[in-house]
C-alpha positions in Angstrom: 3.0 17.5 8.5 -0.2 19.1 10.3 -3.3 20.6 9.1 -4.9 23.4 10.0 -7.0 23.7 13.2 -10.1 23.9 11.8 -9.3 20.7 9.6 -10.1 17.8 11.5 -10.0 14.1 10.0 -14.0 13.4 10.7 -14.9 15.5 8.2 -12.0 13.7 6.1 -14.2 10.8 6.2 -15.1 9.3 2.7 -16.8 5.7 3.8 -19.5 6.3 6.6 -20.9 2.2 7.6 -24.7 2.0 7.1 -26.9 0.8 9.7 -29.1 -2.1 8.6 -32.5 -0.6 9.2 -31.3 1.8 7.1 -30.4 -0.5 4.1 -32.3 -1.4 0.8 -32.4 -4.2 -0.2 -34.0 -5.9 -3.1 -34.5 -9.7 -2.3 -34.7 -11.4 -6.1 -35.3 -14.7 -7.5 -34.7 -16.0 -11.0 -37.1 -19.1 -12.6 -34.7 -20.3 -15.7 -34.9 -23.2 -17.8 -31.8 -24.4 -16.8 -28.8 -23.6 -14.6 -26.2 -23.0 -17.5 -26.3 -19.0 -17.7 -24.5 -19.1 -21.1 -27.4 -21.9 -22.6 -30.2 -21.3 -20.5 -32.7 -18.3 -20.2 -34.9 -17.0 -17.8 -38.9 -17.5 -17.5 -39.5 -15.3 -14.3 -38.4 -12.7 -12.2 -39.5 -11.9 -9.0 -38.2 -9.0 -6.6 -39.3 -7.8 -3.4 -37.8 -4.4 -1.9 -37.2 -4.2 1.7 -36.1 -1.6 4.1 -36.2 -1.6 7.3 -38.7 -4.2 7.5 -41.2 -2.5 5.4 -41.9 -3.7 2.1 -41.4 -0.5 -0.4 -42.4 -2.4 -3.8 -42.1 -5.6 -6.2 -41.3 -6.7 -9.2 -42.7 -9.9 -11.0 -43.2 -10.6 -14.6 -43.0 -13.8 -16.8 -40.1 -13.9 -19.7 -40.4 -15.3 -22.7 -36.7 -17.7 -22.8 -37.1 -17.7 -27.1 -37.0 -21.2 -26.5 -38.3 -24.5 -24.9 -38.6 -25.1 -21.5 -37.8 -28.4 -20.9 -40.9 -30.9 -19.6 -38.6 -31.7 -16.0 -38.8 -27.6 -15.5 -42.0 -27.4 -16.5 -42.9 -29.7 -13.8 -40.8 -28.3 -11.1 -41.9 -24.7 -12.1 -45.5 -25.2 -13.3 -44.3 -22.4 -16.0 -45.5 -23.6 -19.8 -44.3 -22.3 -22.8 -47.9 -21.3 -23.6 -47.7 -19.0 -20.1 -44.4 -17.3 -21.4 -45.8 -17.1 -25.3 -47.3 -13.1 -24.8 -44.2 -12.4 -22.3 -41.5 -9.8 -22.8 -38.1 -10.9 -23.5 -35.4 -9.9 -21.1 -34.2 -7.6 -22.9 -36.9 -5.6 -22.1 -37.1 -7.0 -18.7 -33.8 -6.4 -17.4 -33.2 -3.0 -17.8 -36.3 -2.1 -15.8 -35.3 -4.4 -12.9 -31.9 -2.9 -12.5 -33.4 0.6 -12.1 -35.9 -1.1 -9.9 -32.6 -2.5 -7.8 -30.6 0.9 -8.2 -28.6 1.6 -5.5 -29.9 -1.2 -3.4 -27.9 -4.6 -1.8 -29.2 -7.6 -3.7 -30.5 -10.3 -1.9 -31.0 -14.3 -2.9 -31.2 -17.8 -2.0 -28.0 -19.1 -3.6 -26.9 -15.7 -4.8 -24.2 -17.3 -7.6 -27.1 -18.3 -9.5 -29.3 -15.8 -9.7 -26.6 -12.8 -9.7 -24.6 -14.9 -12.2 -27.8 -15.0 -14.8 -28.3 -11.1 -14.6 -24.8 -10.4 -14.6 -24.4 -13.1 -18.0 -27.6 -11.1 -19.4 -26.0 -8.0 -18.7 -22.8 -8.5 -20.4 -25.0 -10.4 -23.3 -27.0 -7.4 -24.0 -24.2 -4.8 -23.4 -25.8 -3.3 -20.4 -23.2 -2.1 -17.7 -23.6 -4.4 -14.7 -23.8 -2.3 -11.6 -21.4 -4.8 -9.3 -24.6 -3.9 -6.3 -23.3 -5.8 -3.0 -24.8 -9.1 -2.7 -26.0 -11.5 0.8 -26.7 -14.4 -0.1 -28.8 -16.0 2.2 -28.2 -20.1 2.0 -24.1 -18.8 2.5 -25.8 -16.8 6.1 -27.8 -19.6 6.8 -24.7 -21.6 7.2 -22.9 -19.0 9.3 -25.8 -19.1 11.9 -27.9 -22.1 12.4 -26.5 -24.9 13.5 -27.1 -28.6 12.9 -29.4 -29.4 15.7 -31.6 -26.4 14.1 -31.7 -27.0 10.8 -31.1 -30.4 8.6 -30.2 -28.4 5.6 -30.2 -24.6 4.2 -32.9 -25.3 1.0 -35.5 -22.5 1.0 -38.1 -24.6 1.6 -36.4 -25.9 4.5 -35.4 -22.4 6.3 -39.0 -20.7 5.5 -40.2 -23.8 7.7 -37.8 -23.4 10.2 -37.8 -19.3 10.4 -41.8 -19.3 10.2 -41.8 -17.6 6.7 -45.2 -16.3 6.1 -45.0 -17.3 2.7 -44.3 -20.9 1.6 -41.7 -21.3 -1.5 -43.1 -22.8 -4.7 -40.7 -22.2 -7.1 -42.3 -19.5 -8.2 -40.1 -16.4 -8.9 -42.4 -13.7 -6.9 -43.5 -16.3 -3.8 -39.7 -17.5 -3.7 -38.2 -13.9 -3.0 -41.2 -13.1 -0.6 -40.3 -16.2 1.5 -36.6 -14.6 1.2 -36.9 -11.8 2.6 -39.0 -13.5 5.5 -35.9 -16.0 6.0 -33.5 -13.0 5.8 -35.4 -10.9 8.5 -35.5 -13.8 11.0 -31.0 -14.3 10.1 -30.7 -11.0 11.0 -32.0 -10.7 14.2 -29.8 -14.1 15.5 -26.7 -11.8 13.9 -27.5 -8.9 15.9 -26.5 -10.2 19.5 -23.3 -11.0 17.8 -22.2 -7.5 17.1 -23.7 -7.1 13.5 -24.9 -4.0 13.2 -24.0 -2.5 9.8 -24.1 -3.7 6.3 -20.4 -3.8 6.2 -20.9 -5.6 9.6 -23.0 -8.3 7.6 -20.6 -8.4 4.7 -17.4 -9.3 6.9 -19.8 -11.9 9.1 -20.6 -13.9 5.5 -17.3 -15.4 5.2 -16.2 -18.3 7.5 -13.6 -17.7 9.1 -11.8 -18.8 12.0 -12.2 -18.2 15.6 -9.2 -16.5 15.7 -9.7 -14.3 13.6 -13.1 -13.3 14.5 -11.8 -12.8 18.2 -9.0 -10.0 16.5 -11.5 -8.4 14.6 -11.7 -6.2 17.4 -8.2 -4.5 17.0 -10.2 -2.7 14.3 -12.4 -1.2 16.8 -10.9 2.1 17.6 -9.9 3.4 14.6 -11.6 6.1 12.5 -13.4 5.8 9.6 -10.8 8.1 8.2 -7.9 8.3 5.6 -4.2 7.5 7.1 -1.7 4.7 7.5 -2.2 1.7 9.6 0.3 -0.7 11.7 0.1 -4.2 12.8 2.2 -5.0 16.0 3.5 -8.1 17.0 4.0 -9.6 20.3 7.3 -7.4 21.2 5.6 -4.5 19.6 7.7 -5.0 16.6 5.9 -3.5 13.4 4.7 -7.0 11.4 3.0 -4.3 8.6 2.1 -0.9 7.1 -0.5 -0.1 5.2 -2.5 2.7 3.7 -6.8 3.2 3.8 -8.8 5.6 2.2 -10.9 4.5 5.7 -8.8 3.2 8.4 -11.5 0.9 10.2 -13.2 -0.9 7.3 -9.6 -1.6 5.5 -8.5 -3.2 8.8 -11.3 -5.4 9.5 -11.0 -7.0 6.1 -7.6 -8.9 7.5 -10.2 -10.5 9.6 -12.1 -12.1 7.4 -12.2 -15.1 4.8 -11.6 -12.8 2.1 -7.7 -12.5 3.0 -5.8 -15.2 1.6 -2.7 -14.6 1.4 -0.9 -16.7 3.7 1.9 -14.5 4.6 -0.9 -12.0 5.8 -2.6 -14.5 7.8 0.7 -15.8 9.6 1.0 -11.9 10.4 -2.7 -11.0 11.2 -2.1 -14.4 13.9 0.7 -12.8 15.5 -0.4 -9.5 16.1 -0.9 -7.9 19.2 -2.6 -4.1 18.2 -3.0 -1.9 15.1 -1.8 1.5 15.4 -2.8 4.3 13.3 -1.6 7.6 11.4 -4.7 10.1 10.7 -3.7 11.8 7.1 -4.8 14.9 5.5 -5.3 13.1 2.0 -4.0 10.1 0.1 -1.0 11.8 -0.6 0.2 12.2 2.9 -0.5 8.4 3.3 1.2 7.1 0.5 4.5 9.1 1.9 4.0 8.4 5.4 3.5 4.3 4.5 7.0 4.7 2.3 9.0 6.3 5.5 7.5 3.9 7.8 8.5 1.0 5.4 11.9 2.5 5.5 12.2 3.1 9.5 10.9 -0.4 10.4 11.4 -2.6 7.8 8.7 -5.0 8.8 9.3 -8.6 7.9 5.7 -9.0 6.0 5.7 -5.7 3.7 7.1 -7.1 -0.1 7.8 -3.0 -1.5 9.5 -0.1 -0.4 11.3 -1.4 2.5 14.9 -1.0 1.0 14.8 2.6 -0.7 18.7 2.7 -0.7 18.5 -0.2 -3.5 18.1 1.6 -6.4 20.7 1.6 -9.0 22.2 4.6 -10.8 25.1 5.2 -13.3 27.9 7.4 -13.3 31.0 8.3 -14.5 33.9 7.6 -12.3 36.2 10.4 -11.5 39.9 10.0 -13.1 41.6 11.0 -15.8 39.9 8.7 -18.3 36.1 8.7 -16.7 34.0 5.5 -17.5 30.6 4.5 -16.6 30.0 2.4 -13.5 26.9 1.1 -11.5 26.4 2.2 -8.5 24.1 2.4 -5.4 24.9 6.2 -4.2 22.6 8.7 -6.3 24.2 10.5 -8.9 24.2 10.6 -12.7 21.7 8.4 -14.8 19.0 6.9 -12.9 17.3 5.6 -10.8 16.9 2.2 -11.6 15.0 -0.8 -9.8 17.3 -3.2 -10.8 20.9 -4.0 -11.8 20.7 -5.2 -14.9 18.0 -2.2 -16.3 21.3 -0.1 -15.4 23.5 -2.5 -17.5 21.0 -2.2 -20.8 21.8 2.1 -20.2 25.0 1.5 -19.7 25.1 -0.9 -23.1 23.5 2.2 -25.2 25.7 4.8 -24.3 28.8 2.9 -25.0 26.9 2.1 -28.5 26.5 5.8 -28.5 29.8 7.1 -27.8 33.3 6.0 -27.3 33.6 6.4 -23.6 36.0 3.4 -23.3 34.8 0.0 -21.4 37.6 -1.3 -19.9 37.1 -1.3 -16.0 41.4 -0.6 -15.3 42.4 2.9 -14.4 44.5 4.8 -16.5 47.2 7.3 -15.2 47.1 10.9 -17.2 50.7 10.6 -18.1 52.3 8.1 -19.8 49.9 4.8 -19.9 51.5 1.7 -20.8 48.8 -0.7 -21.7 47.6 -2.3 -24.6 44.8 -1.3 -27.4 41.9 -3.8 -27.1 40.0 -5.1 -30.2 37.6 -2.2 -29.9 40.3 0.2 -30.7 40.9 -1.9 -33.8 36.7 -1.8 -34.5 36.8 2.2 -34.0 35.0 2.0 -31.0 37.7 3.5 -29.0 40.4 5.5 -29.1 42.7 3.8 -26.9 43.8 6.2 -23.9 45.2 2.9 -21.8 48.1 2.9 -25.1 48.7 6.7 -25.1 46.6 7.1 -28.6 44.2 9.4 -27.1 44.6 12.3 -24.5 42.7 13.3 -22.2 42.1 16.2 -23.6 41.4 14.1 -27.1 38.8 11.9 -24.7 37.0 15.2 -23.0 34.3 15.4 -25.7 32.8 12.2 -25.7 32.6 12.5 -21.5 30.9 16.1 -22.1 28.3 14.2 -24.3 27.5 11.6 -21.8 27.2 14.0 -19.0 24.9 16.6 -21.3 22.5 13.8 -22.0 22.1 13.2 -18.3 21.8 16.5 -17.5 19.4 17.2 -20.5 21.7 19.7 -21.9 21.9 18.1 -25.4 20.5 14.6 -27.0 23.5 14.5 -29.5 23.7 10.6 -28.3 20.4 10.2 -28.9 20.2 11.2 -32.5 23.3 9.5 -32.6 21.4 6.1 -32.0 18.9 7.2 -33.9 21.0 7.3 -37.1 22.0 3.7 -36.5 18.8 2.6 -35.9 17.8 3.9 -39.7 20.8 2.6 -41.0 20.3 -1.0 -39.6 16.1 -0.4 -41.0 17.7 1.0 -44.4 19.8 -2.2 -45.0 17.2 -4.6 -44.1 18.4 -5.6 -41.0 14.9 -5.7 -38.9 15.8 -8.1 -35.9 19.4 -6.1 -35.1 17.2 -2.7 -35.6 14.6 -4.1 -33.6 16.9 -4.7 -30.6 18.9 -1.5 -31.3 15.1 0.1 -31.1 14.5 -1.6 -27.9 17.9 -0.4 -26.5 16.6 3.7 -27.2 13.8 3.3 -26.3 14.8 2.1 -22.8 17.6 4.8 -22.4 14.7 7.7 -23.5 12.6 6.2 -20.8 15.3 6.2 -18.2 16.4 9.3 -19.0 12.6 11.1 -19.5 12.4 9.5 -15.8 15.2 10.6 -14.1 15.1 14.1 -15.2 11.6 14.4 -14.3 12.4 13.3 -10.7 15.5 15.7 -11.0 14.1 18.4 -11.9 11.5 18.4 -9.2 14.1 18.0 -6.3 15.6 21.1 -7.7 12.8 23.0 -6.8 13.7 24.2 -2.7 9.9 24.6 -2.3 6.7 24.7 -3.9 3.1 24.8 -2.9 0.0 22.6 -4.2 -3.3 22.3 -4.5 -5.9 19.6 -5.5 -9.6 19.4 -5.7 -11.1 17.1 -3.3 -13.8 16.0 -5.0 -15.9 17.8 -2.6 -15.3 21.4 -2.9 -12.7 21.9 -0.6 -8.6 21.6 -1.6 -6.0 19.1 -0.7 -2.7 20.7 -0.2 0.9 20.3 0.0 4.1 21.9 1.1 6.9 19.8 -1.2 10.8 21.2 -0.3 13.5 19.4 -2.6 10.8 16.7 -3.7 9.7 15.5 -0.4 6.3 16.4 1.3 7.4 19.3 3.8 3.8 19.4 4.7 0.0 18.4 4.3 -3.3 19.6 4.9 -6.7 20.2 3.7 -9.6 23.4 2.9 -12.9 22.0 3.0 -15.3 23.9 1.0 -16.1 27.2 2.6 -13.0 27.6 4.0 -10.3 30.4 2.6 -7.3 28.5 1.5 -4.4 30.4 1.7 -4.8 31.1 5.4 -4.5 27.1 5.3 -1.4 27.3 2.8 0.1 30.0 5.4 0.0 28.3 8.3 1.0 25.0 6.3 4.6 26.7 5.0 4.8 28.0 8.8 5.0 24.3 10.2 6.4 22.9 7.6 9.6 20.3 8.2 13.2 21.7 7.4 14.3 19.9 4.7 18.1 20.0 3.8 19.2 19.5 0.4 22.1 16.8 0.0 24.0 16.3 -3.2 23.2 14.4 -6.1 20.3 14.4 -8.5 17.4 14.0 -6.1 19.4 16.0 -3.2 19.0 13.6 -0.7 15.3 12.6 -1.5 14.0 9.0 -1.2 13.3 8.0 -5.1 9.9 6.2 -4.2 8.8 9.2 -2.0 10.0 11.7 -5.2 8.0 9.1 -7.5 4.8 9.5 -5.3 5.1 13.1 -5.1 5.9 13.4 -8.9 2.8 11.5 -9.6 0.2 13.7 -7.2 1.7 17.0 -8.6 1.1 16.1 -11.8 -2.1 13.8 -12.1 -5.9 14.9 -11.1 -5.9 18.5 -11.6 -3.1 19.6 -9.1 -2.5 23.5 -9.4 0.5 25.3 -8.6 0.1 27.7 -5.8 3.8 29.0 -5.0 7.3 28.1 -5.9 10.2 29.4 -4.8 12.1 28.7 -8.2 10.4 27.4 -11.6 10.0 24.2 -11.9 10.9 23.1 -15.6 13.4 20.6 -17.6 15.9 21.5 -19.6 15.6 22.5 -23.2 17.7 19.4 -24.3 15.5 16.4 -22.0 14.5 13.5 -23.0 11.2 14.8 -23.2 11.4 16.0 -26.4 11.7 12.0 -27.3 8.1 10.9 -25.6 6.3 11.1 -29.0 8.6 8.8 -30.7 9.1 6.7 -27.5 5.4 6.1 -27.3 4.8 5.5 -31.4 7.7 3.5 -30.6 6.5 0.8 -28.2 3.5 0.8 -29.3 4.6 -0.5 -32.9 3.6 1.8 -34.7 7.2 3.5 -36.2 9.3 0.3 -35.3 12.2 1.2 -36.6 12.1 5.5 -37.9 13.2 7.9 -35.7 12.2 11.3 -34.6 11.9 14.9 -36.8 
């Protein structure tokens, strides 16, 4: 799956790190009248905005709190209610500090606080909170001075021992001013460290271990770039697969505190080296991550690994066919797990009168025994020579035309039970009887969709980038054949020739999916038909049958949403 020459994955790149002299930030301080955001309000705001080391504006104003200010605040403060009487409210307040702040990294002393008041007052006034990136400077404090240095990480404290030029009063504006001074002076001990970047800053915040921080460097060589990533062990075993929209920053976060998952950091101690598989678009990713899942099974991946699992249902091959679960595709499916392939298997014999019993019956001459269902009328008794197989054919047609979305006379056949059971009253039995449709709708909508995209031998796709250009695909049989990308300026088709030219052979086996992986059919299914994919070829058209479950989505959806419990469709 290779791109065109003149695509290469640097101008794939989505996530570009940002060099801190080029950062802004806006270093802010909150004076409240208490430290419960819910009960208490704020009397002053003070911002300064740095970049760079150059000071490109403040913000400072007093806020009326439309209540008391307690006497202790007032003493720590030196705010009085008569100070805050002429004041605006925040209200009026916050919205101009959060465009004053757009687009900028907030700064504070004990960040929680303040960001936790703005983001309270956001919520309280129905303003969208912006979710800016936040340093908190007592949390960097810790990270970098040491004991000997420092008895404690107050502000007051850290201005004296980083020289501040402005001493902290609690006052909002002369608090964030001594800020900024105390986050100049962190920055430059971080700098010999290797922090060069904001995202270098963000993944330096968290404590974490020594070891850790030593394998931080596996993440070194990779590109800021879309594509899959794997973690090797000590015997160059694969320990994990992953997928990034940018390879290096994804990486670097199993290095820091923010991973804590313990099977993650049991892997992230044994490995060795990350390798990495440059991608065209998510799309490629996601299918690369699924066959790499598949080929190595790695011990700390949860999904995916097993994509032989699923379950399907079929109808054996004998005289008498009966339904059976089964791993080999073919028939109804697929299913993730046994017993959702029971619950189909449960409405179709509600359906129809394929029989249940599990014993093979010869053509000619059966000697067995009619069951109680025989008796019920649920079955006509082949095993005793009441029913031919001739006689039996029709209701093994029925079941194998729902599958094959031929005709949904099964359907409407539960559906006139399930109005029968409403009609008399019986809501908890039509309620489950509901439940049991709906499910075989689903399963059925689901499996022809996958179906009748593997059908297809190959088509051609195209979605926007989001940038002008076109991510594209080559999908033969329902697998990705091939991947690539037009950024903008560039003809496409030329791409979408030389894409079909290289693409990989696909052979079709039998059964539904003819031979395709169901997750990797699932993925593809899911890009085709989500974010504004186009069609650009196909070798054969790509459409359900007349009689799919499809026609059922309406009244699956009223149905599971509640609001036609029990009716069924027009």
């Amino acid at each position: 799956m290779s791109a065109h020459p003149q695509l290469s994955f640097d101008e794939l790149t989505t996530t570009e790190e940002t060099p801190l002299h080029e950062v802004t930030f806006v270093v802010v301080d909150l004076e409240t009248t208490g430290g419960d955001r819910t009960a208490d309000a704020v009397t002053e705001i003070g911002a300064v905005k740095v970049r760079g080391g150059e000071v490109l504006g403040e913000f400072a104003t007093l806020v009326d709190p439309g209540r008391d200010i307690p006497p202790a605040v007032v003493s720590i403060t030196g705010i009085t209610e008569a100070m805050v009487a002429d004041a605006p409210g925040f209200d009026s307040v916050l919205p101009a500090f959060l465009e004053f702040s757009r687009g900028a990294v907030l700064v504070a002393h004990n960040a929680p606080f303040d960001v936790g008041f703005l983001r309270a007052n956001c919520e309280r006034l129905g303003l969208r909170w912006p979710k800016p990136r936040v340093v908190d400077t007592a949390r960097l404090a810790r990270r970098v001075l040491t004991r000997d240095e420092t008895p404690n990480h107050k502000l007051a404290t850290l201005a004296r021992v980083l020289h501040a030029r402005t001493v902290p009063v609690h006052r909002a504006l002369d608090d964030a001013r001594a800020t900024v001074d105390v986050l100049h002076s962190l920055l430059e001990r971080v700098g010999p460290l290797g922090v060069r970047t904001l995202e270098d800053l963000l993944d330096h915040l968290p404590d974490v271990t020594p070891q850790q921080r030593r394998k931080r460097g596996l993440a070194d060589d990779l590109p800021n770039a879309p594509g899959v990533y794997l973690f090797r062990g000590p015997n160059d075993e694969v320990l994990y697969v992953g997928t990034a929209t940018d390879l290096r920053r994804r990486v670097r976060q199993y290095f820091t505190a923010g991973e804590r998952r313990g099977r993650i950091k049991e892997m992230v101690a044994l490995a060795q080296r990350v390798d990495h598989v440059p991608c065209a678009h998510p799309l490629e990713a996601e299918v690369r991550e699924l066959r790499l899942l598949a080929a190595h099974q790695p011990r700390y991946n949860r999904r995916s690994k097993f994509p032989q699992r699923a379950w399907w249902v079929v109808l054996t091959d004998e005289p008498f066919p009966r339904l059976s679960i089964t791993r080999k595709p073919g028939g109804l499916g697929p299913f993730g797990s046994r017993r959702a392939a029971a619950d189909a298997v449960e409405a179709l014999h509600a359906a129809s009168a394929v029989r249940r019993c599990t014993e093979r019956i010869p053509a000619r001459n059966p000697r067995g025994r009619p069951c109680a269902l025989h008796e019920l009328g649920r079955c006509g008794a082949p095993c005793a020579g009441h029913q031919s197989a001739a006689e039996y054919e029709p209701e093994v047609i029925a079941v194998r035309d729902l599958i094959g979305g031929r005709d949904d006379t099964l359907l409407r056949r539960l559906r006139a039970e399930l109005d029968r059971l409403s009609a008399a009253q019986r809501f908890e039995d039509a309620a489950a009887h509901r439940d049991r449709l709906a499910a075989l709708v689903r399963s059925l909508d689901r499996g022809q969709h996958l179906a009748a995209l593997a059908a297809v031998p190959e088509l051609v796709a195209a979605r926007p980038d989001g940038r002008g250009g076109w991510h594209l695909a080559v999908i033969r049989h329902g697998r990705l054949a091939a991947a690539g990308g037009a950024r903008r300026g560039v003809p496409p088709m030329p791409v979408v020739d030389a894409l079909q030219a290289s693409a990989e052979t696909v052979i079709a086996d039998a059964g539904p999916l003819h031979g395709a992986p169901v997750d990797e059919v699932r993925v593809v299914h899911r890009w085709l038909t989500t974010g504004g994919t186009r069609m650009v070829r196909c070798s054969l058209p790509w459409s359900e049958p007349a009689g799919s479950a499809g026609a059922w989505r309406t009244w699956l959806e009223k149905a599971l949403t509640g609001r036609t419990p029990y009716a069924g469709v027009d």
